[in-house]
N, C-alpha and C positions, 0 to 999 in steps of 0.2 A: 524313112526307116530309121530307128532307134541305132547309134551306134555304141558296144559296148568299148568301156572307157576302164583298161584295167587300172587299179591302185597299186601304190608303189609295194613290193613286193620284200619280203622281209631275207633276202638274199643276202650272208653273211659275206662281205668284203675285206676284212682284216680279224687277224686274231692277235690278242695281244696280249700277257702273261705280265702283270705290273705287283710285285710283292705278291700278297697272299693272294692275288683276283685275277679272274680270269675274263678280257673285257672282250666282246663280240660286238663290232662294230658293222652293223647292219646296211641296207637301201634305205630301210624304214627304221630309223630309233634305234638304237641302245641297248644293250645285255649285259649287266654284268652279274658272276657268279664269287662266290667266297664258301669255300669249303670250313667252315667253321670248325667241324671234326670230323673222324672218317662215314658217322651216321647223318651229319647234319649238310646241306650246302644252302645258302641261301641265291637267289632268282630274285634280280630285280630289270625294270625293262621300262625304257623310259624314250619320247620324241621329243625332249630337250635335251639341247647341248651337255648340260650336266645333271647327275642324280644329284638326290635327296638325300644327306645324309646325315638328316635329324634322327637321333635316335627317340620312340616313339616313349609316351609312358609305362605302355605296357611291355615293354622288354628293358632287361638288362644288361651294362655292357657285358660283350662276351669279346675273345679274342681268337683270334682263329688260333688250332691247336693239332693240326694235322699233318703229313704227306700227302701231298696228291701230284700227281702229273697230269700232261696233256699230249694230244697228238691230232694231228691235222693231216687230212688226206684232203682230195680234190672234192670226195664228197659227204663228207663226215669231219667235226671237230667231234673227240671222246676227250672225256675227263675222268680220273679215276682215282677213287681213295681207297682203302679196304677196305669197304664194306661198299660203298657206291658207285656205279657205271653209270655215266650218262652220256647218251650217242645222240649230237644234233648234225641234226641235217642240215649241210651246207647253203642249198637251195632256198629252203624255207624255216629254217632258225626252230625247226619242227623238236622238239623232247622226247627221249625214250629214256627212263627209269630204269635198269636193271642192279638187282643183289648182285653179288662178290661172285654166285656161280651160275650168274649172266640170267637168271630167270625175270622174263621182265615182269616189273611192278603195275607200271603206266605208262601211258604215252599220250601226246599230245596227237590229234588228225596230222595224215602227212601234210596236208598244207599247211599245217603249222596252229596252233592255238591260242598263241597270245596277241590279244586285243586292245588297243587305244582310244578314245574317241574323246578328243579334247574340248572342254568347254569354255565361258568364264563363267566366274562362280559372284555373285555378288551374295553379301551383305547386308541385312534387314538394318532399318534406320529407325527408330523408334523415338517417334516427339509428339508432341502438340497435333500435328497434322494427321495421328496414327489413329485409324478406328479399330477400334476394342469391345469388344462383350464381355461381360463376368458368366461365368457359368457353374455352378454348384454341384460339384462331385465329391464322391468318396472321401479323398482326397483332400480337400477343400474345396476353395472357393479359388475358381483359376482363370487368368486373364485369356480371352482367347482373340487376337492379330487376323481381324479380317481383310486390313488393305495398309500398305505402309509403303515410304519410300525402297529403292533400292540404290546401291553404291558398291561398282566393282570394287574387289578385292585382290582377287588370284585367279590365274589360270589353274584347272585341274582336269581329271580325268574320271569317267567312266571306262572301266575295265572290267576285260572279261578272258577265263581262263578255260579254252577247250580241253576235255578229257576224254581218253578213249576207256573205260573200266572194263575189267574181264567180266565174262557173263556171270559165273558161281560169284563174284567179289560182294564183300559187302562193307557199305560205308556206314560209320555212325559217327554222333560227335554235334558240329554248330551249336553246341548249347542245349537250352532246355525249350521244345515245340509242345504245344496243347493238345496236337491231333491226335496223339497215340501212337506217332511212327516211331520206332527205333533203326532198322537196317533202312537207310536214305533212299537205296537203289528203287528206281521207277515213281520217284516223289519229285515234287517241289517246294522247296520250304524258304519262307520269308525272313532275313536274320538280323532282327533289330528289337530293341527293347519293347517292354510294352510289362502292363501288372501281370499276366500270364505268360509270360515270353520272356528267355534271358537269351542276348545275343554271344556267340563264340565263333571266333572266324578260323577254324581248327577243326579238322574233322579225321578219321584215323578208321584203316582200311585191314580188313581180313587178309591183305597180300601183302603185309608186313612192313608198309610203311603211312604216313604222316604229312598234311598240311599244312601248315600253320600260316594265314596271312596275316600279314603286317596292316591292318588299315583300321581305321576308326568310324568306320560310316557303313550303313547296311549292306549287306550282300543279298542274294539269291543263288541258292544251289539247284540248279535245276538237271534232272535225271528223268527224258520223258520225250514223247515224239520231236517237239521240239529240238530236240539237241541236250548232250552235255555239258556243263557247268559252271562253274562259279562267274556271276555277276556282283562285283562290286560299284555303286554309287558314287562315290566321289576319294579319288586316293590323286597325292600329289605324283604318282609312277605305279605301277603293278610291281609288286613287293610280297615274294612268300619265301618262305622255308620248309624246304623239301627235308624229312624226318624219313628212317629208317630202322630196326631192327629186327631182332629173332624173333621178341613178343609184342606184345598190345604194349608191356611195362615200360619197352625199353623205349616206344615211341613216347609215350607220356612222358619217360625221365627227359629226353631231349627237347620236347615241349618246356617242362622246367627249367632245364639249361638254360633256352633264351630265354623264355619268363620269369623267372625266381622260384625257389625253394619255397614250400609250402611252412607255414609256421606250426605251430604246437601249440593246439587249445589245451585251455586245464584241464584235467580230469575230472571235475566237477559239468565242464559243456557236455559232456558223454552220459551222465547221468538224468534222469527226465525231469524236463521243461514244463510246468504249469503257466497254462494264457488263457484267456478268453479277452474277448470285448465287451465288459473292460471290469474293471477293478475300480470302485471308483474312490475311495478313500483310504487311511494308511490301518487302520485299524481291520478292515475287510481283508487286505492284505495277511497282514500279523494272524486272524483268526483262521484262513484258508490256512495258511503251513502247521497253524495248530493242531487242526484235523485230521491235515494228514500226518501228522506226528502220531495224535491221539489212537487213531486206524492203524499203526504202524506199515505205512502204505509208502516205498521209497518217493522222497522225491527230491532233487537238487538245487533246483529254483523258481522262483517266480517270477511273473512278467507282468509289468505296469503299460498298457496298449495306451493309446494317446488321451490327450487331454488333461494329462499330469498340470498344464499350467490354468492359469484364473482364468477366467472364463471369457469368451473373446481375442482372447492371444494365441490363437492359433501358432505352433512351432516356438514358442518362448521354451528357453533350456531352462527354464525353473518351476518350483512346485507352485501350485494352489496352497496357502497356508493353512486354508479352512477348512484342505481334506488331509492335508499334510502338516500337520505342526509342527510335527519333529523330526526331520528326515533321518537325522545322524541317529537317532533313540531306534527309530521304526533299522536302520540299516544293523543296529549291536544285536536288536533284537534276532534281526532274521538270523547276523551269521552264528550267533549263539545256539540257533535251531538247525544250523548247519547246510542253511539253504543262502544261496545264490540269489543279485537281485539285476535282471534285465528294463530296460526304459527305451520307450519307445522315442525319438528324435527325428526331427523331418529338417529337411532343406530349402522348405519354405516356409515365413513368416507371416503370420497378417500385420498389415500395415500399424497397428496399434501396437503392437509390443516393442519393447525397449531394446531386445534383439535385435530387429528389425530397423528400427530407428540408430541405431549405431552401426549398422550394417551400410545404410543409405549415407550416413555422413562421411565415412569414412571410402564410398565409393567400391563398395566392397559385395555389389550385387548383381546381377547380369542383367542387361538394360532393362527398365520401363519393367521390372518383374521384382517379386517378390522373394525371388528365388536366390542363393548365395551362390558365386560364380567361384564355382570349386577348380576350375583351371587356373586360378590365381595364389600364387604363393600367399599373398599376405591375403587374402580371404580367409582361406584353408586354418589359417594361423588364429585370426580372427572366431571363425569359429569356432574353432577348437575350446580358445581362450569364454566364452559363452559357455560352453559344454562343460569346461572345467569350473567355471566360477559357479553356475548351478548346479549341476549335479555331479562330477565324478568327483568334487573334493570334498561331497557329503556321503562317500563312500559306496555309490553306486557300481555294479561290480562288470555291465555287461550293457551295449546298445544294441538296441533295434530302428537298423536306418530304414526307416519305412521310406515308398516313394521314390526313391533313390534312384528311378530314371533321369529326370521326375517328372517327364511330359508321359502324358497317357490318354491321348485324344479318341482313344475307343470311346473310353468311357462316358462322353460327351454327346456320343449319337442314341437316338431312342431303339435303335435294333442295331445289333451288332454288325460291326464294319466286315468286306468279304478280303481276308487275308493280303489282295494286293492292294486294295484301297487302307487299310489299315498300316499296308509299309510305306506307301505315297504322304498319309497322313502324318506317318511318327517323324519323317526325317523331314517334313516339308516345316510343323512345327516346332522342330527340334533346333532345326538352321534359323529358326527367326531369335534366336538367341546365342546361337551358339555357331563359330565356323564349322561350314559345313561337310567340312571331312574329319571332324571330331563328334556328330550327333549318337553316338551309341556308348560312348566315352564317360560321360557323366559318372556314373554309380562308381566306377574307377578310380577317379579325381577325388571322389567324396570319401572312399575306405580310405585313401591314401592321409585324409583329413583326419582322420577318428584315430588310425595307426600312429601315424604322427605325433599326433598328438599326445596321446598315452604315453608312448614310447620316452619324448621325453619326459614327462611329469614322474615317470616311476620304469623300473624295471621289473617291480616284486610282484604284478596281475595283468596275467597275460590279456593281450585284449582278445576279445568277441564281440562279433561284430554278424549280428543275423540281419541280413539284406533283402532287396525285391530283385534287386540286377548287379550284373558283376562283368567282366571284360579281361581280354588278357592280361594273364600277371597278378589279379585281384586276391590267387591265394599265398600272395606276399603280405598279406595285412589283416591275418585274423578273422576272415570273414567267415561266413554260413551264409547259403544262397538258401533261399525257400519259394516256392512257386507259386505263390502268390494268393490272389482271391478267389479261389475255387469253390466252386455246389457241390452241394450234395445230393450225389447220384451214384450207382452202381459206376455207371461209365467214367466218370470223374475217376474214380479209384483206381480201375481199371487202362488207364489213361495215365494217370502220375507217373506208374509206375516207369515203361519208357519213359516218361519227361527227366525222373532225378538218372537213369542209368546215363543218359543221350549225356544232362549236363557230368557228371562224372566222369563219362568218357573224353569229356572236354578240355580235361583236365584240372577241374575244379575239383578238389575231393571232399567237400563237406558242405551235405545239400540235406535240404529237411524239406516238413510240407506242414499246413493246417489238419492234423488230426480229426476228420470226422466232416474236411471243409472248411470253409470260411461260414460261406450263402446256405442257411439250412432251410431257408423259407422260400416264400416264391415273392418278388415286393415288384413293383411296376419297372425300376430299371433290367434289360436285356441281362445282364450278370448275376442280378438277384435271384436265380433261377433253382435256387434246393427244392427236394421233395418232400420233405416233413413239415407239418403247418405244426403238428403238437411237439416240434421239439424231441430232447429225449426221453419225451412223455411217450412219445410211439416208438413200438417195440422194435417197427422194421427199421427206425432212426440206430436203435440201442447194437440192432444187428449190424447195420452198416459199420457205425462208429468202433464198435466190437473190432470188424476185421481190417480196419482203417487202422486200429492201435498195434494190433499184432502185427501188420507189415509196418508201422513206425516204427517199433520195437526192435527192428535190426537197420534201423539208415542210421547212417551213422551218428544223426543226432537226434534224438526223442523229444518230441514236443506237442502238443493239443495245442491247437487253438480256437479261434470262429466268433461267430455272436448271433444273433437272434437263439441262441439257446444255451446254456452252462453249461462248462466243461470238466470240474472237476469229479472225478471217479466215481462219488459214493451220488450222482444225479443219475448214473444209471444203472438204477439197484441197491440191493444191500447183503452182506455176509452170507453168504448160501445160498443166491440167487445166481444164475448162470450165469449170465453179464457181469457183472461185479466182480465175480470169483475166475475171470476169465481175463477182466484186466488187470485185477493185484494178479495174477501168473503170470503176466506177461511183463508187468513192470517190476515183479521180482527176478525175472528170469535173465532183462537188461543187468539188472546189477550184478547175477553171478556172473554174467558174462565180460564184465568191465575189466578184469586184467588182462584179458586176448581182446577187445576194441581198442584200449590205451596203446597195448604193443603194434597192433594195426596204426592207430594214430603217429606214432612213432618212426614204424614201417615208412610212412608216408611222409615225413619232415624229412628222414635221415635218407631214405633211399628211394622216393621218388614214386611211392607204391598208389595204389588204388583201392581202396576198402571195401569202398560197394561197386561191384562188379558185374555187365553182364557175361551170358554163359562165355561170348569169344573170346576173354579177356585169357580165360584156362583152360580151353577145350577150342582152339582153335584148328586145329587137324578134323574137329567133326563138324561140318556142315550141317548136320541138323541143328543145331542149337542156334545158328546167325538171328534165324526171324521170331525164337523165343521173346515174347514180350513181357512175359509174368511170373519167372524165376531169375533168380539172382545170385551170385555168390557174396558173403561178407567175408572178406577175407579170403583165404587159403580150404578153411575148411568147412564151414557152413554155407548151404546150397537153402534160401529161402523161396515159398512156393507160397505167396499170399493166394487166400479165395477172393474173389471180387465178383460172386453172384451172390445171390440173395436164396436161400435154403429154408427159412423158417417165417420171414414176416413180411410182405410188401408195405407202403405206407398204409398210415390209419391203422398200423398194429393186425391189416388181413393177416388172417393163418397163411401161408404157402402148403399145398396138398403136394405128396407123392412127387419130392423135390429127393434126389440122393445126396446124401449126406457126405460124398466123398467130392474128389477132383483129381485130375490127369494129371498126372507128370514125368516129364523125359528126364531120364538119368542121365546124363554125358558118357560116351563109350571113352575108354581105356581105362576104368578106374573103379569097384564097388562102392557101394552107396551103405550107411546106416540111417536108417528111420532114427532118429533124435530120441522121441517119445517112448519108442519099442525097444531098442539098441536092434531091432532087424538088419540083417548083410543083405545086400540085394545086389546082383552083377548089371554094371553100368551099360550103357548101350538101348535101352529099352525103354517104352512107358510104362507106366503100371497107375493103379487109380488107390490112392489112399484116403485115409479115413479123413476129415473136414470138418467133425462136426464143431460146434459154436467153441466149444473149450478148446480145441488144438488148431496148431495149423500148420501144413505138412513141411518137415525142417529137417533137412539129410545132410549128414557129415560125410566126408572125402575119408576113402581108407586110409592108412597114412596122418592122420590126422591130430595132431597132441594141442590138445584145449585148454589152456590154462584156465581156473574158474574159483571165485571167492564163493563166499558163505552172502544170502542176501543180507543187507544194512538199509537201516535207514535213512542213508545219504551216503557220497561215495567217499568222502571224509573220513568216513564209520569203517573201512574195509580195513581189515587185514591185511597188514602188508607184509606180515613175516611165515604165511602158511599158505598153503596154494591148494588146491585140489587139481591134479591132472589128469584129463581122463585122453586115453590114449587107444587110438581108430584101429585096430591092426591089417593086415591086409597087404599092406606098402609099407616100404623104409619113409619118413616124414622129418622133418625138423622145424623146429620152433622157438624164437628167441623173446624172453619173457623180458617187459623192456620196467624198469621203476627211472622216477626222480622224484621233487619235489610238489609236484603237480599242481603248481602256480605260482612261477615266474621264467623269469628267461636265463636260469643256471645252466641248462641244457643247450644255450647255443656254447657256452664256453667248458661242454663236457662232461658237465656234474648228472648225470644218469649213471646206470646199469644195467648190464643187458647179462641176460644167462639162457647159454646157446641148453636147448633141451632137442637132444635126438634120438630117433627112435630105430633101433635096430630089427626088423619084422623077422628074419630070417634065425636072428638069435633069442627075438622074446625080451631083447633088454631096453632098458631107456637109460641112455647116457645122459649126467645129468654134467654141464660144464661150471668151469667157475666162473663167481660172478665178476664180473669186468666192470671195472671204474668204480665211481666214490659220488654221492651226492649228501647234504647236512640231513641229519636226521634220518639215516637208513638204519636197517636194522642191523642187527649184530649178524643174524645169520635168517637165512631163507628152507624153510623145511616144506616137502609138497607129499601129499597126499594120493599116492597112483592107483589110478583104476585104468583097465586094461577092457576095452570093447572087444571084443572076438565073433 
């Protein structure tokens, strides 16, 4: 007979109070706690003698800044701040969560939930003796490590964090998933990079607080018969930050706290984005921003997709001269046109180019790879220094780090990998270059490269920086996450949606996508899988891409992109044709709306905010809205409601028959609703089915709600900054603060803005209008607004 053989049991032995920490000296391993602030405490837990107290790249220092006590009974140590209670059990070092008025949050199973399981970790050795394949992707052309030495390095851990979640609770967050989940609860979700997948080890709960782990290597959240949560792959100790507040905001700002402050794009990244794949010369350039000049059709900038350099030099940071003669000529031209210019850059080189070859001499590349090893100070430097002597000192205004995992071993199989074999795949090829508890880390290292960079060369153009993958802390450096290389399909659409709220919720605030898709065709790779063969020659493509624009039209950053078919505006359609006249209204409607996105943008630098919102972010007292997947708040006051069915054309341009022209939507209770289009009042609490058809899409403002709004322009350059239009929600008392500065450089971290608090009195009918606060060069003499009153 089998005898059972218990393990050492995590029975706390001593408590000991050393400066700010609270040390719990266990049977089994190590606890220690640091109350950061009365919302924050960090949880770390270790079976070596001493923690790890490297601080990670994705956090910044922070210093503890609170009260708290503690108290020790026979069967309970509690610890307590103002706003936090946490009750562990003696016995089994077991967690309970409770707010200020003891309602518990979460808890750990009473046996306790924190797990170890120590391995060693070695080392890939890459030489002479290493077998290798080339394999031809997207991408490029990429070494693929069938069999190599191995060489211990480190001991580390496989850990794992049991959770007991309340039944109604709902979790959102880890970044951005492809399935279409938003509320986590009853899922399993894989959290490692990949072209359709951005990993976040951060997730934030409807019971009003916040997880944040410390680690650099994949996780697993699992919520499902198996058991409660979080698995992480390789961490030198189990390392989180327990977050708490009154709302969804207050957890994100304390996510910032340790993370960093979100930067300040220009006002120019807010206005729309022209891309396709590709562009391929400077003069095709120059005549696109003509056109849309010519149409008077807004638009901010354009985007150069890869292969900018001569031919064979795969990731060279310089032009082709023979599509590009003149860079600095093509760059006076564009901003003379008042347009913005974006360049695609990659992080890996082919062997030929002079990049690359000075890369290699200088030891500046991550082994037996092509690749530039962005965890190196003097890499980072290195490339930067590439980046600046080709293109940003020929006045290039804006990157796109394509790639920026930059392993992506899907794409390498002839049918798509099944979610667990695809996280087995990403960290197993991620670690043959890189230590193995930094494989999710890359695209982090690399914005850190591009910010850097910039940063010092100038302070007068804010960097942007549109990425494939991002990591904690990442909106410390200018970036825009975008989801990658998507088909086109109904479900695709339908599908993004959750993906940019999950990453938002992540705390990343500025996420985009390919307008219309990437893949519009069908081509033998598993990913090439769109449903239009004719392009936006077929009218169900024009429909799709139609309602694709109109939910772009409010994330926070407007952009088309794709390839096997053209993306710029007057391809699908012309002047008085529904399509056409359906995306100039939606790309003029961005730009009246650009003084309330700026102040949103603002919002989010100065105070930690969330632009694009789902419903629980505002409406968290109602439960109906948790497992909403296809409305959204922008901001404070507009409630967006994309269609993502098909109403008028399947492929091949079929008719669709006796399809209704409308679609569902829940209003959130506590609050009325106005129909955008209508100025209709509708009392909140309810669904109702509104009108959809191809020219609108249903767009409801919050009562209460004061809309700052220019005149359209044809760039955001062009706007008026000294007259406003207000139109003001009635219903509810509201306030709104209208934010100006220079709208590119970094004056505004040292103050130079203004803000003018605009409040709305519902009871009196008035709108208090405040003075404007602060000074920036070049503002105006005075600010006059234009009120219009919704009733």
């Amino acid at each position: 007979m089998l005898k059972a053989v218990k393990g050492k049991q995590a029975t706390i032995k001593h408590v000991v109070k050393s400066g700010n920490e609270l040390l719990l000296e266990t049977e089994n391993g190590n606890i220690k706690l640091v109350p950061y602030s009365d919302r924050i405490i960090r949880v770390k837990y270790t079976l070596a003698n001493e923690f790890n107290d490297h601080l990670g790249p994705g956090l910044v220092p922070l210093l503890p800044d609170c009260e708290w006590a503690y108290t020790e009974s026979s069967n309970t140590v509690n610890l307590k701040t103002d706003k936090i209670h946490l009750e562990i059990d003696m016995q089994t070092s077991a967690f309970a969560y409770y707010d200020q008025n003891h309602k518990l949050l979460v808890r750990e199973p009473a046996r306790g939930g924190k797990f170890l399981n120590r391995y060693d970790a070695y080392r890939t050795i890459l030489d002479d003796t290493s077998l290798t394949e080339k394999i031809k992707t997207a991408d490029g052309v990429k070494d693929v490590v069938l069999d190599a030495k191995k060489a211990f390095y480190k001991t580390l851990y496989h850990t794992k964090l049991e959770l007991e979640w309340s039944p109604n609770e709902a979790i959102y967050g880890f970044g951005q998933q492809e399935e279409g989940s938003l509320n986590l609860r009853g899922t399993r979700q894989y959290i490692h990079q990949a072209n359709l997948k951005i990993a976040m080890p951060f997730f934030i709960s409807t019971n009003g607080y916040g997880m944040l782990f410390h680690t650099y290597s994949p996780l697993i959240f699992n919520d499902n018969e198996y058991g409660s949560y979080i698995y992480n792959e390789s961490a030198a100790e189990l390392d989180f930050y327990f977050l708490c507040g009154e709302c969804m905001d207050d957890i994100i700002g304390g996510y910032r706290q340790v993370t960093g402050k979100a930067t300040m794009l220009p006002l120019w990244a807010f206005g729309y984005m022209q891309s396709q794949e590709r562009y391929e010369n400077q003069q095709e350039i120059i005549d696109t921003v003509m056109e849309y000049r010519r149409r008077e059709i807004p638009i901010d900038s354009i985007v150069l997709d890869w292969q900018s350099w001569e031919s064979g030099k795969w990731g060279q940071k310089s032009f082709d001269e023979s599509r590009f003669p003149d860079v600095p000529r093509m760059m006076d031209d564009l901003h003379t046109l008042g347009t913005h210019f974006m360049i695609s850059i990659w992080p890996n080189m082919d062997k030929s180019s002079e990049n690359y070859l000075e890369m290699k001499e200088r030891d500046c590349l991550l082994q037996n790879s092509n690749i530039y090893n962005a965890f190196s100070d003097e890499s980072r430097s290195l490339y930067w220094k590439q980046v600046d002597e080709g293109l940003f000192s020929q006045g290039i205004d804006a990157w796109w780090c394509d790639s920026s995992e930059p392993f992506t071993p899907e794409w390498t199989h002839p049918i798509k990998p099944e979610p667990d074999k695809n996280f087995v795949d990403f960290h197993d090829t991620a670690k043959t270059y890189l230590d193995e508890e930094y494989t999710n880390a890359y695209a982090l290292m690399h914005a850190k490269s591009i910010y850097d960079g910039q940063r010092s060369a100038t302070s007068q153009k804010r960097v942007v920086n549109l990425t494939r993958s991002g990591y904690i802390g990442q909106q410390r450096y200018g970036t825009i996450l975008w989801s990658g290389d998507t088909t086109a399909k109904w479900k695709t659409l339908r599908d993004q949606i959750p993906a940019g709220l999950s990453m938002c919720a992540s705390g990343i605030p500025y996420w985009t996508l390919d307008i219309g898709a990437f893949f519009v065709k069908r081509g033998n790779a598993w990913f090439w899988d769109g449903d239009y063969e004719e392009g936006c020659k077929d009218l169900g493509y024009r429909e799709l891409y139609t309602r694709w624009f109109q939910y772009g039209a409010f994330l926070p950053v407007f952009r088309a992109h794709g390839t096997d078919t053209r993306r710029e505006i007057w391809n699908f359609g012309e002047k008085g044709e529904p399509f056409y006249d359906t995306l100039v209204t939606f790309v003029e409607l961005r730009y009246q709306l650009l003084p309330y996105i700026y102040s949103l943008a603002a919002m989010t630098t100065l105070n930690d905010y969330t632009m694009m919102r789902l419903l629980a972010f505002d409406f968290q007292h109602d439960g109906k809205v948790y497992g909403i997947k296809d409305q959204f708040m922008l901001g404070p006051a507009l409630m967006v409601c994309p269609v993502t069915s098909p109403m008028y054309f399947g492929p091949q341009s079929t008719p669709l028959q006796h399809v209704p022209k409308t679609r569902s939507v829940y209003l959130p209770e506590g609050t009325d609703w106005y129909d955008f289009w209508t100025s209709q009042r509708v009392a909140g609490g309810q669904t109702i089915n509104v009108n959809a058809e191809i020219n609108t899409m249903p767009l409801f403002v919050r009562a209460g709600s004061i809309l700052p709004m220019a005149d359209s322009a044809p760039y955001s350059g062009a706007i008026v900054q000294d007259r406003f239009k207000v139109k003001i929600y009635s219903g509810c008392k509201g306030e709104f603060h209208l934010y100006q500065d220079e709208n590119d450089n970094y004056n505004y971290e040292n103050g130079h803005y203004t803000s003018i608090s605009l409040q709305w009195d519902d009871s009196a009918g008035l709108l208090h209008i405040g003075e404007r606060v602060g000074s920036y060069n070049g503002m105006p003499d005075r600010v006059s607004f234009d009120v219009e009153v919704v009733r």
